[in-house]
C-alpha positions as CSV (number, residue, x, y, z in Angstrom):
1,X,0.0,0.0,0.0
2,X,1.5,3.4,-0.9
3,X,1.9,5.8,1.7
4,X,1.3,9.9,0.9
5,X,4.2,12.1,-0.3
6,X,3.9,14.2,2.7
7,X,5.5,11.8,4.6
8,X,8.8,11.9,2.8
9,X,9.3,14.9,4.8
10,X,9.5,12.6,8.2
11,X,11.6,9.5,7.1
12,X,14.6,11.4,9.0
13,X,14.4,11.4,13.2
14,X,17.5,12.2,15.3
15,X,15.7,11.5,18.0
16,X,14.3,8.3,17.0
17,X,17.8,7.3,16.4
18,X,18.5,8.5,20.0
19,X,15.6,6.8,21.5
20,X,17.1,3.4,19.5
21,X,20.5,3.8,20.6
22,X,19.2,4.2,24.4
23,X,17.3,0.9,24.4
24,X,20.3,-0.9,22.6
25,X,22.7,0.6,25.9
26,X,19.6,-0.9,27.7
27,X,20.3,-4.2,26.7
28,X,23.5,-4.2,27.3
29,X,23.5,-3.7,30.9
30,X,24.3,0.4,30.9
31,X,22.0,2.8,33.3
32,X,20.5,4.9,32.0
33,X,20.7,9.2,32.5
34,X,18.2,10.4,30.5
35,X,19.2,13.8,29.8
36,X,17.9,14.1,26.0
37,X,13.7,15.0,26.9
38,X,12.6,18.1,28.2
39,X,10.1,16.6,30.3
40,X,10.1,17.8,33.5
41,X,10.6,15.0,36.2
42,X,9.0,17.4,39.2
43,X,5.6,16.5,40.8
44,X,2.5,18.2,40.0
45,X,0.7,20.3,42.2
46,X,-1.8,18.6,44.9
47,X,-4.0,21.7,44.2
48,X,-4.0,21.0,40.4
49,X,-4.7,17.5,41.3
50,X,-7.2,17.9,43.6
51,X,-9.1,19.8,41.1
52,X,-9.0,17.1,38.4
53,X,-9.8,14.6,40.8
54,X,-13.6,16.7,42.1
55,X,-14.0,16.0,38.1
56,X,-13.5,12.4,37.9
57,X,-16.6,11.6,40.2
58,X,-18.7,14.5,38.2
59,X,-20.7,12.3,35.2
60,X,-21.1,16.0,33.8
61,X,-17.8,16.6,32.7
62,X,-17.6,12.8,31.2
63,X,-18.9,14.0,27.4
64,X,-17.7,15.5,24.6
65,X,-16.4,19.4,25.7
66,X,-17.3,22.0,22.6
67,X,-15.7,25.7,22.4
68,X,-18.3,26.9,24.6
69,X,-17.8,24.3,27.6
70,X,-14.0,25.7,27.5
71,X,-15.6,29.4,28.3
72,X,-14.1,29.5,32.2
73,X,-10.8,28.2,31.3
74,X,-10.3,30.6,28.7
75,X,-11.4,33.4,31.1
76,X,-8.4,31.7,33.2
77,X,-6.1,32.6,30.5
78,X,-7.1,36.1,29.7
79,X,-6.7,37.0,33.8
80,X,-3.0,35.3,33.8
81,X,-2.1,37.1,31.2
82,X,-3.8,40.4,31.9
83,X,-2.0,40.1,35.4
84,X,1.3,38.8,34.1
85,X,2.0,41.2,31.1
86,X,-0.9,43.7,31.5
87,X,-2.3,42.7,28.1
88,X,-6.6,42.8,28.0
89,X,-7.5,40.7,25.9
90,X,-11.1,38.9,25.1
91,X,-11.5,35.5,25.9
92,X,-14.3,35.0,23.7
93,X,-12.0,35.8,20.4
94,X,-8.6,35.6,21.8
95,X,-8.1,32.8,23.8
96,X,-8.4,28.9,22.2
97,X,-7.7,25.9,24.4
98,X,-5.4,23.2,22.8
99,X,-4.2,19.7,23.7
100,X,-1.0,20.5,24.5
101,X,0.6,23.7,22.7
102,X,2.6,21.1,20.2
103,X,-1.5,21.2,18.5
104,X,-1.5,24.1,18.0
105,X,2.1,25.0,16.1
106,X,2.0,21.7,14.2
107,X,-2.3,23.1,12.9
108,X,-1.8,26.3,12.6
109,X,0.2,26.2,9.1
110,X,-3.3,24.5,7.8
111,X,-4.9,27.5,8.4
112,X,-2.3,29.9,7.3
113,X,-0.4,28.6,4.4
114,X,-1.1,27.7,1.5
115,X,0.9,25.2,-0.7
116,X,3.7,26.5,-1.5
117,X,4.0,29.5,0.7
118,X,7.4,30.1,2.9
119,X,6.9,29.9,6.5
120,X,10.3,31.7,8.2
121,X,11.5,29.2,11.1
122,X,14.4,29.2,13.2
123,X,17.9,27.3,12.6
124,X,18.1,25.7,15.2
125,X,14.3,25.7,16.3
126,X,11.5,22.9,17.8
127,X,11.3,19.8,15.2
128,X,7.6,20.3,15.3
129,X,7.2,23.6,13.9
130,X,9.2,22.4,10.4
131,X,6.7,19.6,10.7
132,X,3.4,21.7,10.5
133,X,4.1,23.6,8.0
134,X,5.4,20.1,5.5
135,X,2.1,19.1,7.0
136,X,0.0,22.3,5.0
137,X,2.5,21.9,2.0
138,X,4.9,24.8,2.7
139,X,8.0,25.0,2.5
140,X,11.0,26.4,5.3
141,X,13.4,28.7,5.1
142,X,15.5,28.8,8.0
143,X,16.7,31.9,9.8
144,X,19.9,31.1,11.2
145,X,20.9,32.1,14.8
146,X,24.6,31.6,16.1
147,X,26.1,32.7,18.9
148,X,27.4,35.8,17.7
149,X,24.3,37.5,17.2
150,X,23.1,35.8,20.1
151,X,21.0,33.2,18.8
152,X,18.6,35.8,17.4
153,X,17.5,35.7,13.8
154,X,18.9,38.7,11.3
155,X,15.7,39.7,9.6
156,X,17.1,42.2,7.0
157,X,19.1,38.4,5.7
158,X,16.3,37.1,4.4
159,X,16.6,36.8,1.0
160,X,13.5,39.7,-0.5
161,X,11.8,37.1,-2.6
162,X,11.6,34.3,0.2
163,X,10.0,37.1,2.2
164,X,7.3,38.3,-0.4
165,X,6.5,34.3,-0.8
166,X,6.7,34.4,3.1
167,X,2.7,33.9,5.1
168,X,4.3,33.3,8.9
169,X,7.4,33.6,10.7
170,X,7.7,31.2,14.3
171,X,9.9,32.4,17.1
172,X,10.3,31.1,20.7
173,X,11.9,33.2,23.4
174,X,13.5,31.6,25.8
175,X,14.2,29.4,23.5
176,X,14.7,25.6,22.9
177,X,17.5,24.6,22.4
178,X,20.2,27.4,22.5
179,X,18.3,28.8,26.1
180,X,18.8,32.3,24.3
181,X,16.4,34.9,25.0
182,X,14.5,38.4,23.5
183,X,13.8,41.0,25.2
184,X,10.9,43.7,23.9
185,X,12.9,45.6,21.5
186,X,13.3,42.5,19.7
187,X,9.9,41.7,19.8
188,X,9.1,45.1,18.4
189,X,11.4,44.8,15.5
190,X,9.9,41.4,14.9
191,X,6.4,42.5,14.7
192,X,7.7,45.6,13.0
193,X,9.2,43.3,9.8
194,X,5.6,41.2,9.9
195,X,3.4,43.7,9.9
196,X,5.5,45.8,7.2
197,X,5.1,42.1,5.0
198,X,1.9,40.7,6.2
199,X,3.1,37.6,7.6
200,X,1.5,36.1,10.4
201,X,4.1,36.3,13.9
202,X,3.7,33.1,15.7
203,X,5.6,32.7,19.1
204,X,5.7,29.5,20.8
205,X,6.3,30.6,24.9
206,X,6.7,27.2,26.7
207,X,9.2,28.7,29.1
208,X,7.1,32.3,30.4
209,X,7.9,31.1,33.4
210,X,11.5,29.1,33.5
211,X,13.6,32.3,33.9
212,X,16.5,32.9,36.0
213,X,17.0,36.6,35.9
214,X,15.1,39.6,38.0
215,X,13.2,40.5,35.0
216,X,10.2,38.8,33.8
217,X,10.1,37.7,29.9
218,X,8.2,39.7,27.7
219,X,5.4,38.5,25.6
220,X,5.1,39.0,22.1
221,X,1.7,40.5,22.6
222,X,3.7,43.4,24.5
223,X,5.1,44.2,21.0
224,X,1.6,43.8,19.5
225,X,-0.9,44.9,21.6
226,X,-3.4,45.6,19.1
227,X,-2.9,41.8,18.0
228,X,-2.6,42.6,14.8
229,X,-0.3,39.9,13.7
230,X,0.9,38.4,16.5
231,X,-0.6,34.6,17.9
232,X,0.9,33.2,21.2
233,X,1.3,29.6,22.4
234,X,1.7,28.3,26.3
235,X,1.9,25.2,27.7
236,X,1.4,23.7,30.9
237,X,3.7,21.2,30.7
238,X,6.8,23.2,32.0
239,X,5.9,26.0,34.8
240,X,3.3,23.3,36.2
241,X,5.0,19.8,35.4
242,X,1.9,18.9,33.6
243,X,3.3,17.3,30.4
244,X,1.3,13.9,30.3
245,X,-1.6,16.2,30.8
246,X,-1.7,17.5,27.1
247,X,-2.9,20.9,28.2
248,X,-2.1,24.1,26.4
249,X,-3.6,27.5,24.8
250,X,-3.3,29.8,21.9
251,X,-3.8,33.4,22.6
252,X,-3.5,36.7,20.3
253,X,-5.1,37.8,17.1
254,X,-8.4,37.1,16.3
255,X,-8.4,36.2,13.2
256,X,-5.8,33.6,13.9
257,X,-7.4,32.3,16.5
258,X,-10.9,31.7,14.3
259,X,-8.4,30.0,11.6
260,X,-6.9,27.5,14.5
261,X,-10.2,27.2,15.7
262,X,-11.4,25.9,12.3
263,X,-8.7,23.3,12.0
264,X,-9.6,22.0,15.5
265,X,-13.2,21.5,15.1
266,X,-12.2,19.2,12.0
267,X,-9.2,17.3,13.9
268,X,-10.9,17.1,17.5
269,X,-12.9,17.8,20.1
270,X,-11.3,20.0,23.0
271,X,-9.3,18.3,26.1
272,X,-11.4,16.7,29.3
273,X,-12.8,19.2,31.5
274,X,-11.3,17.9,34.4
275,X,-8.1,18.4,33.1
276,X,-9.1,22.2,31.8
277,X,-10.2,21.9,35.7
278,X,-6.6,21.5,36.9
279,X,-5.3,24.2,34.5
280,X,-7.7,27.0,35.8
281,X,-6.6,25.6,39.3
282,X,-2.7,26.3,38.1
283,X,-3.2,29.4,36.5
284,X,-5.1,30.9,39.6
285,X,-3.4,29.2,42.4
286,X,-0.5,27.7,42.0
287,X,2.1,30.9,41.8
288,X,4.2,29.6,44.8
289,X,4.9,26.2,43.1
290,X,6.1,27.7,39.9
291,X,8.3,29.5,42.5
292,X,9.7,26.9,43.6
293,X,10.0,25.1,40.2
294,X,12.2,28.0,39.2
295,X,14.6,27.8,42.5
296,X,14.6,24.0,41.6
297,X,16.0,24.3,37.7
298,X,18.0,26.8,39.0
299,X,20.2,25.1,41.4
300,X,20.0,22.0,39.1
301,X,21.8,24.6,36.2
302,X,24.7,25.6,38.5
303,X,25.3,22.0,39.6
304,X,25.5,20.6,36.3
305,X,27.2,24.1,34.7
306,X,29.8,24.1,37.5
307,X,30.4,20.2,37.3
308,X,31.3,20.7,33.6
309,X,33.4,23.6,34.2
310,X,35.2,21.3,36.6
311,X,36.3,19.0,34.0
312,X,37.3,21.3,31.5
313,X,34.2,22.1,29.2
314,X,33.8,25.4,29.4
315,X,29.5,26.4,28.7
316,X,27.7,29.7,28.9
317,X,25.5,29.7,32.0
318,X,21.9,30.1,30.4
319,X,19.4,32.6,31.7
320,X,16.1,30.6,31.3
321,X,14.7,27.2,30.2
322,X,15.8,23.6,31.8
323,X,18.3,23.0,29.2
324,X,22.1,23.7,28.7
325,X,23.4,24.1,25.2
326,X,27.0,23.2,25.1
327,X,29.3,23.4,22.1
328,X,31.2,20.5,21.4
329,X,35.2,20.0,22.3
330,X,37.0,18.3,19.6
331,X,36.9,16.2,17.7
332,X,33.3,15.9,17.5
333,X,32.5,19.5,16.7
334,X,31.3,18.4,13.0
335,X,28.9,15.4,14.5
336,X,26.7,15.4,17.4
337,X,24.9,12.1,16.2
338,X,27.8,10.0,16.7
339,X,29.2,11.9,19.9
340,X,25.5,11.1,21.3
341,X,25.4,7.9,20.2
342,X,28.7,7.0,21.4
343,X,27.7,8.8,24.7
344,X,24.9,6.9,25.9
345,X,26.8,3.6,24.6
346,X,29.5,4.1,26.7
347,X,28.3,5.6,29.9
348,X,24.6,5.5,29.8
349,X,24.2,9.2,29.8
350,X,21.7,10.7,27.0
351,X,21.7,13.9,25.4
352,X,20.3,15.3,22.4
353,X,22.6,16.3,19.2
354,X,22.2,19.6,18.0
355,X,21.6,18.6,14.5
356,X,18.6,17.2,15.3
357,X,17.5,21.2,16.0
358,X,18.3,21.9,12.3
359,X,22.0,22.0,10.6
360,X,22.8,25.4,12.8
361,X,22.7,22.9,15.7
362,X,25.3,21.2,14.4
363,X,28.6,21.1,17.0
364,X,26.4,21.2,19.8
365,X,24.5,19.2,22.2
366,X,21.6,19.8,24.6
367,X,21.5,18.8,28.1
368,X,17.6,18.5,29.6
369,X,18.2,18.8,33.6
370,X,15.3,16.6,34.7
371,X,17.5,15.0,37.5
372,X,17.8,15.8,40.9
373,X,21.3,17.5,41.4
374,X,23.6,14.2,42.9
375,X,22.4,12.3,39.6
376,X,23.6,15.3,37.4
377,X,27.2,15.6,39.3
378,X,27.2,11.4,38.0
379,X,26.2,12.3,34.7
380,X,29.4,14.3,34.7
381,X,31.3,12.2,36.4
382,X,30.6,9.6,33.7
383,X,31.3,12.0,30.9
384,X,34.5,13.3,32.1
385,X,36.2,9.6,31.7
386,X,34.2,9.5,28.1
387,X,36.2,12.7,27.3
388,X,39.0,12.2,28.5
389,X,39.5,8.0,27.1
């Protein structure tokens, strides 16, 4: 049976490779460190959980939920964000739930592009926001970021024809995987270059909240109040350790919202009320926790930063997310795959090669700190004789 052409686009996983060269260490007797998934390993709140679990015994909230069953949840949003970055905005047009933000970057291309149109995406960037837009037949054009412009796209490099074939550029501040991150005049000069080219600005913002400076970071609807371009995506899975969960939202212009909202009705119904439930519970009660998740990534960064510094591998201390992004010593600057795969065969320890971020990821790998600080010294520990055999 012959399979679509769209899914030529997919034969190529790094991280399926990964994910087969951890169970092969598996067999052969190595324990495993799984530092190669950003999914947090911290517990969810009791209050979130609490809140789910009054739902359970509630037949009411056993059917199917439409848009208008998602009304208080969305109201949830609009209050978080109004308190957060003092942006207004109307949950009735502004605000869609999702099942898990990942929905909504991999559907909205469907409603944006059509075949043949550019979407602009970063080099290195998420693997599923390339994968949405093959999805909706577009095509890519990667904005490189490197280190010397501080892993921020150059928007006046973009080549003028890609950018009149151009229908939506995707950013995500702090971002995954180089931990970079914007602040507001970016922003501004991002939604400056849309508007100026009427592309749709779509920011992913899983990490609002996973921050380790005094400052808070900015939204992209603090560049584009009006939403007139401008489409936000946040997740609960990292401020409230809720990735199994599958709970997310879109928020921002209204007109983009309608569009995601469209593809959804065709794809699915919305996520179980209980769990919408637990994410009103989070977004109205749970600010100490995400504290504390904070302070928790936090000390796990300087144990892992200073343990590499230790052993001679020198890495930037990063200012937000739960990863470290670490360049490569030689000689495996021109292949993370191999250095990876030849990691976790060795010592058990799992990271994720750059390239699988895109070919600006090349040279360098990311390190998710989802264990406790003792198991992260070990991790070391166990690269330090890799390194140095």
């Amino acid at each position: 049976m012959q399979l679509s052409n769209r899914l030529l686009s997919f034969k190529s996983n790094v991280f399926a490779e990964m994910d087969r060269a951890k169970q092969l260490a598996r067999g052969k007797g190595q324990d495993i460190i799984d530092l190669s998934l950003g999914s947090s390993d911290l517990p969810v709140s009791p209050r979130i959980l609490e809140a789910i679990g009054r739902s359970l015994s509630d037949p009411s909230t056993h059917g199917y939920l439409l848009f208008h069953g998602t009304r208080a949840f969305r109201e949830a949003a609009a209050a978080w964000y109004e308190k957060k970055f003092g942006i207004a905005v109307d949950p009735e047009t502004e605000v869609l739930s999702l099942i898990g933000s990942q929905e909504g970057t991999a559907h909205l291309p469907l409603a944006i592009l059509n075949p043949g149109d550019y979407a602009l995406l970063q080099d290195p960037g998420y693997p599923s926001h390339a994968g949405g837009v093959y999805l909706a037949g577009g095509q890519v054009y990667p904005m490189p970021l490197t280190a010397e412009h501080r892993f921020l796209p150059v928007f006046e490099d973009i080549p003028p024809d890609i950018v009149r074939q151009a229908r939506m550029m995707v950013l995500s501040y702090p971002h995954n995987p180089t931990t970079a991150i914007a602040d507001l005049d970016f922003f501004q000069r991002a939604v400056d270059f849309c508007q100026s080219h009427g592309i749709a600005l779509v920011h992913d913002f899983p990490y609002a909240d996973l921050a380790f400076t005094e400052r808070p970071m900015p939204s992209i609807l603090q560049a584009d109040r009006d939403r007139n371009c401008s489409i936000e995506f946040f997740t609960f899975s990292k401020s409230y350790n809720m990735g199994g969960f599958r709970i997310g939202y879109a928020i921002g212009n209204a007109n983009l919202i309608y569009g995601l909202r469209q593809i959804k009705t065709i794809v699915d119904f919305n996520q179980y009320q209980g769990i919408l439930a637990g994410a009103t519970a989070a977004l109205t009660l749970c600010d100490d926790e995400v504290r504390q998740t904070v302070a928790t990534f936090k000390t796990r960064r300087d144990t892992f930063i200073d343990a590499l510094n230790a052993i001679g591998w020198m890495v930037p201390t990063p200012e937000a997310t739960m990863y470290v992004w670490a360049q490569l010593p030689e000689p495996w600057q021109q292949n993370s795959i191999e250095f990876c795969k030849a990691l976790v065969a060795q010592t058990g320890v799992a990271v994720s090669p750059g390239a699988g971020f895109g070919p600006c990821g090349e040279g360098y790998v990311r390190f998710a700190l989802v264990q406790d600080p003792p198991t992260l010294s070990v991790a070391v520990d166990r690269i330090a004789g890799f390194l140095h055999t």
